[in-house]
Kinemage of the C-alpha trace (Angstrom):
@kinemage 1
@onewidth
@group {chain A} dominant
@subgroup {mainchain}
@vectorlist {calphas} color= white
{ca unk a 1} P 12.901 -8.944 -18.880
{ca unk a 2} L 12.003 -10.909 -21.839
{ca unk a 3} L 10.072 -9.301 -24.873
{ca unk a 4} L 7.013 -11.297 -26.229
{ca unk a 5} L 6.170 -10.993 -29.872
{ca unk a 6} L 2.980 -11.748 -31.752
{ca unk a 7} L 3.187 -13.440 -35.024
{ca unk a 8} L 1.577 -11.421 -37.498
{ca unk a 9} L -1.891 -11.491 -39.044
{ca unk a 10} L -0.754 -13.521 -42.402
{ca unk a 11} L 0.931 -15.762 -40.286
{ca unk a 12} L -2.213 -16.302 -38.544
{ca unk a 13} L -3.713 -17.074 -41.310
{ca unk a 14} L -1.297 -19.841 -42.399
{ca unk a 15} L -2.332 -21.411 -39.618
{ca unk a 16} L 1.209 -21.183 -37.769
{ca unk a 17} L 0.028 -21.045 -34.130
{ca unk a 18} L 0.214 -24.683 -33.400
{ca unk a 19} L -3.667 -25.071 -33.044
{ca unk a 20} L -4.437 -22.027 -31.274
{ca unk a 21} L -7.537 -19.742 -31.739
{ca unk a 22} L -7.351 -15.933 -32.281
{ca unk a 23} L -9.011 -13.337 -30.292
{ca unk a 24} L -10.225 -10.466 -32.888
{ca unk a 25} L -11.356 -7.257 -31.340
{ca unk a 26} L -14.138 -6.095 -34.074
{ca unk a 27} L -14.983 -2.567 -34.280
{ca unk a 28} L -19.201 -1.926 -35.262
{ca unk a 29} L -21.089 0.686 -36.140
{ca unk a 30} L -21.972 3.561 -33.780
{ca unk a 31} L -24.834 4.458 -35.333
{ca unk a 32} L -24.958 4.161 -38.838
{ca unk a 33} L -24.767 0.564 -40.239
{ca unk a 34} L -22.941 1.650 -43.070
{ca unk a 35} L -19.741 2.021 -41.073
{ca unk a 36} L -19.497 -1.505 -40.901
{ca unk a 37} L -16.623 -3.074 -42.740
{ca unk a 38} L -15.888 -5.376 -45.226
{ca unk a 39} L -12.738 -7.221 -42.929
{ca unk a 40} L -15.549 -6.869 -39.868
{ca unk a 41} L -18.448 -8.893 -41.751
{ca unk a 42} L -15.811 -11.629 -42.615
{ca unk a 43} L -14.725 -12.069 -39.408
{ca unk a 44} L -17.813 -12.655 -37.868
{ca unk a 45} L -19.184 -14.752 -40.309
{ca unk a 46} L -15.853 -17.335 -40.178
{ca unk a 47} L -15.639 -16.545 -36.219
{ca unk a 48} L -16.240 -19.680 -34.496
{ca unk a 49} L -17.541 -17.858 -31.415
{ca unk a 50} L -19.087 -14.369 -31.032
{ca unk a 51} L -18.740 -12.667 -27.651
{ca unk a 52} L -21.033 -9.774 -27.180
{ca unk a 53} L -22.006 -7.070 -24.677
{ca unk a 54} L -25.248 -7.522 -25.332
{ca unk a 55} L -26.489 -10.425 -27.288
{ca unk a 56} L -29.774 -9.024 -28.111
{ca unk a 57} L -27.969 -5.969 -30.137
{ca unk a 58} L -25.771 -8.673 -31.554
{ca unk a 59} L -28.586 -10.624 -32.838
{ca unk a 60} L -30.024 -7.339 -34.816
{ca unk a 61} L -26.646 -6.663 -36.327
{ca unk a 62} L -25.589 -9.954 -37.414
{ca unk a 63} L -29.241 -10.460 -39.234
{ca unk a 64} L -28.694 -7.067 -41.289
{ca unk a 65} L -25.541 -8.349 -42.844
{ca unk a 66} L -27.010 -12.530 -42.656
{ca unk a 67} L -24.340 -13.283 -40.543
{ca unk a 68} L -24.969 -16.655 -39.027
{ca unk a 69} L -22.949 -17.273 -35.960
{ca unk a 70} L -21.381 -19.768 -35.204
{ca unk a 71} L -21.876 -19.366 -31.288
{ca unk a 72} L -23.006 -16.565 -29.799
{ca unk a 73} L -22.262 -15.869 -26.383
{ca unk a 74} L -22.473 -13.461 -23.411
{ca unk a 75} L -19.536 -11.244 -21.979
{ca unk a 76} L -20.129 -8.236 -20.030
{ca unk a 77} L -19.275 -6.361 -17.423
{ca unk a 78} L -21.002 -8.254 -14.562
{ca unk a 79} L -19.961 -12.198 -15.745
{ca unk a 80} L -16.760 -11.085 -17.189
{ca unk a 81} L -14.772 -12.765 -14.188
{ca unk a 82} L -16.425 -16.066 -14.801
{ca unk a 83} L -17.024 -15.886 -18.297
{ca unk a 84} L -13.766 -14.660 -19.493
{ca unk a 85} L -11.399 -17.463 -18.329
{ca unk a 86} L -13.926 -20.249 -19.889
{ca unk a 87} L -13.502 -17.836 -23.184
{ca unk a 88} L -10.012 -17.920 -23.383
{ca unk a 89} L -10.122 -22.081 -22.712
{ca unk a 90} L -12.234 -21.944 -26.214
{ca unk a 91} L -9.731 -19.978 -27.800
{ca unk a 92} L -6.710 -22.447 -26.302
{ca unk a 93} L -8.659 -25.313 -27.435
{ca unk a 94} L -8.540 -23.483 -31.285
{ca unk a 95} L -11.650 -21.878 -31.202
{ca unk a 96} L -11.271 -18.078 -33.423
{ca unk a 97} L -13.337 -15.902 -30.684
{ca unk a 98} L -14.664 -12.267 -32.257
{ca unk a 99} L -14.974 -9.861 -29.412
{ca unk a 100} L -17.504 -7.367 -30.016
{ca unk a 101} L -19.109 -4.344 -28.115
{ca unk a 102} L -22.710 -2.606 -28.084
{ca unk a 103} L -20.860 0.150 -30.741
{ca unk a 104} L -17.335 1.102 -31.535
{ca unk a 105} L -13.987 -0.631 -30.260
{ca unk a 106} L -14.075 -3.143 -28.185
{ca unk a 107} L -12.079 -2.780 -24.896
{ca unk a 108} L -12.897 0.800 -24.610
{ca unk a 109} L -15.128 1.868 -21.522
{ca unk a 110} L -16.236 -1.748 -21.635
{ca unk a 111} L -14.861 -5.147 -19.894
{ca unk a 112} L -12.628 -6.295 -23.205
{ca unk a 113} L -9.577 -5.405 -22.243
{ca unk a 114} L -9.682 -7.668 -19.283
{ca unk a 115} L -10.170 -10.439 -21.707
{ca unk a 116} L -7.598 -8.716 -23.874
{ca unk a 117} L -5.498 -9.178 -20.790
{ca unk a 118} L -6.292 -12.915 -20.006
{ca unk a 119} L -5.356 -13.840 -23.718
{ca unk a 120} L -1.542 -12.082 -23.443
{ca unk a 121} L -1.173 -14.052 -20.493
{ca unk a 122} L -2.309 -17.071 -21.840
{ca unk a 123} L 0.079 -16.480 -25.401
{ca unk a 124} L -3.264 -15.899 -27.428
{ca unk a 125} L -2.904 -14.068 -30.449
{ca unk a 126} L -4.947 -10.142 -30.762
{ca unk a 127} L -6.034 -8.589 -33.663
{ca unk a 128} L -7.651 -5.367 -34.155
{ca unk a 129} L -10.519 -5.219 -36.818
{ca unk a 130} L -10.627 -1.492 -36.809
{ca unk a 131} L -13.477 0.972 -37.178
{ca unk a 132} L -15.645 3.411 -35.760
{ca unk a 133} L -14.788 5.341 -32.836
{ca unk a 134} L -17.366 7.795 -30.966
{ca unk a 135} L -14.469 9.974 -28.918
{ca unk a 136} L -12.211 10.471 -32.131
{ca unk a 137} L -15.462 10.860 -34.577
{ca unk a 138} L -15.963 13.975 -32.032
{ca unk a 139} L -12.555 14.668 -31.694
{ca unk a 140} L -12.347 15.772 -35.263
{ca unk a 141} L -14.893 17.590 -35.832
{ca unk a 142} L -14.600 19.621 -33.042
{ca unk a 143} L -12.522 22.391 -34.143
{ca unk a 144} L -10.432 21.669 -30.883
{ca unk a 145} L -6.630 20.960 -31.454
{ca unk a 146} L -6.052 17.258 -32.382
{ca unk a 147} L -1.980 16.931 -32.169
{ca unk a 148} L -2.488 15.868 -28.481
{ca unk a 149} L -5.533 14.503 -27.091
{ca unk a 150} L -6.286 12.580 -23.978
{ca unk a 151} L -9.461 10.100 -23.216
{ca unk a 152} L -10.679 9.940 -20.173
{ca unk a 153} L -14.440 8.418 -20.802
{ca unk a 154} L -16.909 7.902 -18.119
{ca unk a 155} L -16.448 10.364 -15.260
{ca unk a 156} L -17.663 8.398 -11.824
{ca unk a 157} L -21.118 8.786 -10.424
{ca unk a 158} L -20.549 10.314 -7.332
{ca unk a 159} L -19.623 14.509 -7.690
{ca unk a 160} L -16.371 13.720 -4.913
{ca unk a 161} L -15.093 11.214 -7.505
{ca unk a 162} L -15.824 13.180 -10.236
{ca unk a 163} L -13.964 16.286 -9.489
{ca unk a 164} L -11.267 14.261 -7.919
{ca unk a 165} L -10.399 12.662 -11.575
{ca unk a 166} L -11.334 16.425 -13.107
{ca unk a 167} L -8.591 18.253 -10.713
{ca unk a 168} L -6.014 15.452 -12.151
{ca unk a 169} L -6.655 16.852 -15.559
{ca unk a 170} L -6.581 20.928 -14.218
{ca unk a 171} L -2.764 21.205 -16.042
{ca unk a 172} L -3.319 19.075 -18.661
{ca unk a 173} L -2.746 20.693 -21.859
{ca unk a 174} L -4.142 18.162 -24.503
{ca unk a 175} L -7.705 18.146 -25.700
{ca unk a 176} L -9.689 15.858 -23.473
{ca unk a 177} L -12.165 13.199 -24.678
{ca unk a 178} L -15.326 12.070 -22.444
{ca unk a 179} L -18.426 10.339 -22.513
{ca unk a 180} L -21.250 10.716 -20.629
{ca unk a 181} L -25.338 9.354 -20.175
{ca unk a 182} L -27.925 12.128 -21.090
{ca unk a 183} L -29.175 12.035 -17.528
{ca unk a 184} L -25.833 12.939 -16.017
{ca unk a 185} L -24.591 15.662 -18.670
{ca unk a 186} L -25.840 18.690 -16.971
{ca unk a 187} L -24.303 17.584 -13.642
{ca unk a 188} L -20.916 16.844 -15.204
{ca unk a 189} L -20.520 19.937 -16.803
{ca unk a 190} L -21.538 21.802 -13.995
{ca unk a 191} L -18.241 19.894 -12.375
{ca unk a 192} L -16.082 20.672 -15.626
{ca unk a 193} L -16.795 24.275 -14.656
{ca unk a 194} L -16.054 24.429 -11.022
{ca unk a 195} L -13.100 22.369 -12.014
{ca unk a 196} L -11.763 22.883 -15.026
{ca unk a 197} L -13.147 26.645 -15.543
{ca unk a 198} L -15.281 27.715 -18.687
{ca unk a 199} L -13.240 26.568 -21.110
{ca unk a 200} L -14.225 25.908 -24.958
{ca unk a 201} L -16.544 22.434 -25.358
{ca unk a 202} L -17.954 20.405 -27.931
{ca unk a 203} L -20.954 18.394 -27.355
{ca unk a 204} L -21.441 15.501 -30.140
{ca unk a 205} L -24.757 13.911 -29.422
{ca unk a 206} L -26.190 10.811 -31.589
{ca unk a 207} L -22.824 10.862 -33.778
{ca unk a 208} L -23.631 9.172 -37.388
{ca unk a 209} L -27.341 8.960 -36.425
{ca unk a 210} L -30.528 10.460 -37.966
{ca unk a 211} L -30.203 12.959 -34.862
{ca unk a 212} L -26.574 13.892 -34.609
{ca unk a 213} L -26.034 17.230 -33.402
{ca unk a 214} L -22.740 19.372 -32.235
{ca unk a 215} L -23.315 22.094 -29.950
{ca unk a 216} L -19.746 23.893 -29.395
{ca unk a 217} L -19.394 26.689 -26.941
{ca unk a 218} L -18.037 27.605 -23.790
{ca unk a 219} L -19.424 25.260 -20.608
{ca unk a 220} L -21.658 28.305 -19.632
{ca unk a 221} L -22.576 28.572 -23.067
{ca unk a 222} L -23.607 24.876 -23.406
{ca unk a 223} L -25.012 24.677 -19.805
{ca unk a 224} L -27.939 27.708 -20.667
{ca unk a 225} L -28.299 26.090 -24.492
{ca unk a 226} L -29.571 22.848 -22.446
{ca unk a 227} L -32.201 24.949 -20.274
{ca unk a 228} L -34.019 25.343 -24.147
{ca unk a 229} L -32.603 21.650 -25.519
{ca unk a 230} L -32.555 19.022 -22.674
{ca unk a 231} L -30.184 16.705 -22.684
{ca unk a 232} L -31.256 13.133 -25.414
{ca unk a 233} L -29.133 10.629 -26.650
{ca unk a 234} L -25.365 9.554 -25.372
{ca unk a 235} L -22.828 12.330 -26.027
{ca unk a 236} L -19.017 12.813 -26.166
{ca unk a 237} L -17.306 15.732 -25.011
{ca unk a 238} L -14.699 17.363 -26.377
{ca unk a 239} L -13.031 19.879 -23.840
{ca unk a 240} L -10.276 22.210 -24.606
{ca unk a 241} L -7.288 21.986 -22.623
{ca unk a 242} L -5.762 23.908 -20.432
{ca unk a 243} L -4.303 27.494 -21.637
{ca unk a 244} L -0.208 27.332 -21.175
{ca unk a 245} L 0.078 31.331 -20.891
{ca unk a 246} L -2.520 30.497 -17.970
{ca unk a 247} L -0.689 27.572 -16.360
{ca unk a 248} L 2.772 30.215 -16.205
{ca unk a 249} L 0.694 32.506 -14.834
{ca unk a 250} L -1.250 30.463 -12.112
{ca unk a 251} L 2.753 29.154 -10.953
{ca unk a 252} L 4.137 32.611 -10.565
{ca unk a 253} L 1.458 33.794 -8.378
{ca unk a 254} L 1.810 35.716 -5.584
{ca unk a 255} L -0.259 33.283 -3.420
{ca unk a 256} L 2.126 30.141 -4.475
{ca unk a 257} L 3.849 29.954 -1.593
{ca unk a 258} L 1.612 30.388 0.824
{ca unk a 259} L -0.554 27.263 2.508
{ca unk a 260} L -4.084 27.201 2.248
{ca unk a 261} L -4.943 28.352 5.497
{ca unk a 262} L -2.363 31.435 4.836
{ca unk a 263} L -4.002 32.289 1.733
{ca unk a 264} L -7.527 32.747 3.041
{ca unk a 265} L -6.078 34.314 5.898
{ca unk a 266} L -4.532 37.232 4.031
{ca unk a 267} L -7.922 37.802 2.235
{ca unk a 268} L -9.179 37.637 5.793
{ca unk a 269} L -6.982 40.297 7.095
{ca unk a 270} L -7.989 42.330 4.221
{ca unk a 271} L -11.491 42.646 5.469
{ca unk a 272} L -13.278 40.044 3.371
{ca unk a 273} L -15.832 37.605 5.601
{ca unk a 274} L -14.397 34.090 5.665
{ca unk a 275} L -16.795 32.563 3.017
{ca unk a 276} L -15.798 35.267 0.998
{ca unk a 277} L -12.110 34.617 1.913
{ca unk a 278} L -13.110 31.214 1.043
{ca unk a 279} L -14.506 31.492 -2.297
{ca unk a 280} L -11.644 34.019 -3.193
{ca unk a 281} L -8.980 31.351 -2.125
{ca unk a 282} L -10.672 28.960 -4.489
{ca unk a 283} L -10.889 31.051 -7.471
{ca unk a 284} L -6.965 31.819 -7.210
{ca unk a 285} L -6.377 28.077 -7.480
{ca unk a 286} L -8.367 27.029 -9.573
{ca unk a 287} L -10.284 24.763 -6.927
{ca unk a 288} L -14.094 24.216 -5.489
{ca unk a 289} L -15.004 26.088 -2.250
{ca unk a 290} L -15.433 22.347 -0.959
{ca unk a 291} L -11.814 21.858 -1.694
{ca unk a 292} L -11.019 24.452 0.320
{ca unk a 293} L -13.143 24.091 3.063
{ca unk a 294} L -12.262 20.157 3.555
{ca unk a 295} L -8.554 21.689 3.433
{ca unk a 296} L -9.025 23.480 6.168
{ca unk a 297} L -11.312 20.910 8.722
């Protein structure tokens, strides 16, 4: 298998890339305007082509730092199939395309990275123009271990989906990283805790806003502290990962080699009602009742 190998950024610059464009992934603020940066202003004001998210929130940022574009056009989720192969046919043609999102990195949680994608496979040249991050601005502050981390972002709508992509993460040892919609918080953590257990959270709401706000606590904790505060604003959360002494102790268990069925049997034959043997069953493993229950249909 052959290796491919991008030139580098100064060679970019020297213009080396026999009439090609660039595609430059430009980070922007999450909040607070200030986080712009320098290398990110210059770039979209000698970017031939803009490609936002939303065009509107473009508009707004570009006229605080009197950035006139150049072009300003539309990529999103729902025309990035037709949109993205006429972007990269700009770029071929030696157009310099800046990529940017709604906040933060582009080609996180949002349709960039297929373009990313499209412009590898077509030899384009990507650059990063780092900056501000939501999941690792909550990430450290948290007080949660950093050495090993793992981003997950948006959990699915539907609760079956959910805790399907939350019982993947049940062993997983590194600090997790999500996002999630004010509207949907309460449900999600109420599937973190059926799933995952009531581990240690941070909830980073409004990060580098006039509002921003870092509730830590256990998912109980957090889940009664939003009875009194209701959920406002987008949030990341930061969720501690699973306990090693715990994960030793769930494998040498005196239930691990029995099936399902055998394992609420034997609370069963102990006298408990089936629910009961149920529920048990579930706590044991680590699992939903429902997980159980559809294990045994």
């Amino acid at each position: 298998m052959s290796v491919k190998v991008q030139r580098s950024f100064a060679e970019q610059q020297q213009g080396q890339l026999s009439g090609c464009g660039t595609l430059y992934l430009v980070a922007t603020p999450i909040g607070n305007l200030e986080d712009m940066t320098y290398r990110a202003v210059r770039i979209l004001r000698e970017a031939d082509i803009i490609a936002a998210e939303d065009t509107r929130q473009t508009r707004k940022l570009l006229s605080h730092f009197e950035i006139t574009p150049g072009k300003l056009l539309s990529y999103h989720d729902h025309n990035r199939v037709a949109s993205g192969p006429e972007l990269i046919r700009l770029i071929i043609e030696g157009k310099n395309l800046a990529l940017v999102s709604d906040a933060g990195l582009p080609a996180i949680s949002d349709p960039g990275s297929d373009l990313v994608k499209l412009a590898i496979e077509a030899g384009i040249s990507v650059v990063p123009v780092p900056g501000a991050n939501a999941a690792l601005s909550a990430l450290i502050v948290s007080g949660l271990p950093t050495d090993s981390f793992k981003f997950i972002g948006f959990l699915p709508r539907e609760q079956r989906e959910r805790d399907e992509i939350l019982h993947m993460q049940q062993e997983e040892q590194s600090t997790l990283l999500f996002y999630e919609s004010p509207h949907r918080l309460i449900k999600t953590l109420e599937s973190m805790r059926a799933v995952l257990g009531n581990r240690r959270i941070v909830l980073a709401r409004e990060l580098t806003k006039r509002f921003e706000e870092m509730a830590r606590g256990t998912v109980e904790a957090c889940l009664e502290w939003l009875e009194e505060h209701p959920p406002m604003g987008e949030y990341c959360i930061v969720v501690e990962g699973a306990d090693p002494g715990e994960l030793e102790e769930k494998r040498n268990a005196w239930w691990q080699p029995l099936s399902i069925h055998d394992h609420v049997l034997h609370y069963e034959e102990e006298g408990l009602p089936r629910k009961e043997a149920m529920k048990k069953t579930a706590q044991d493993r680590g699992v939903s009742k429902r997980d159980i229950y559809q294990s045994l249909i």
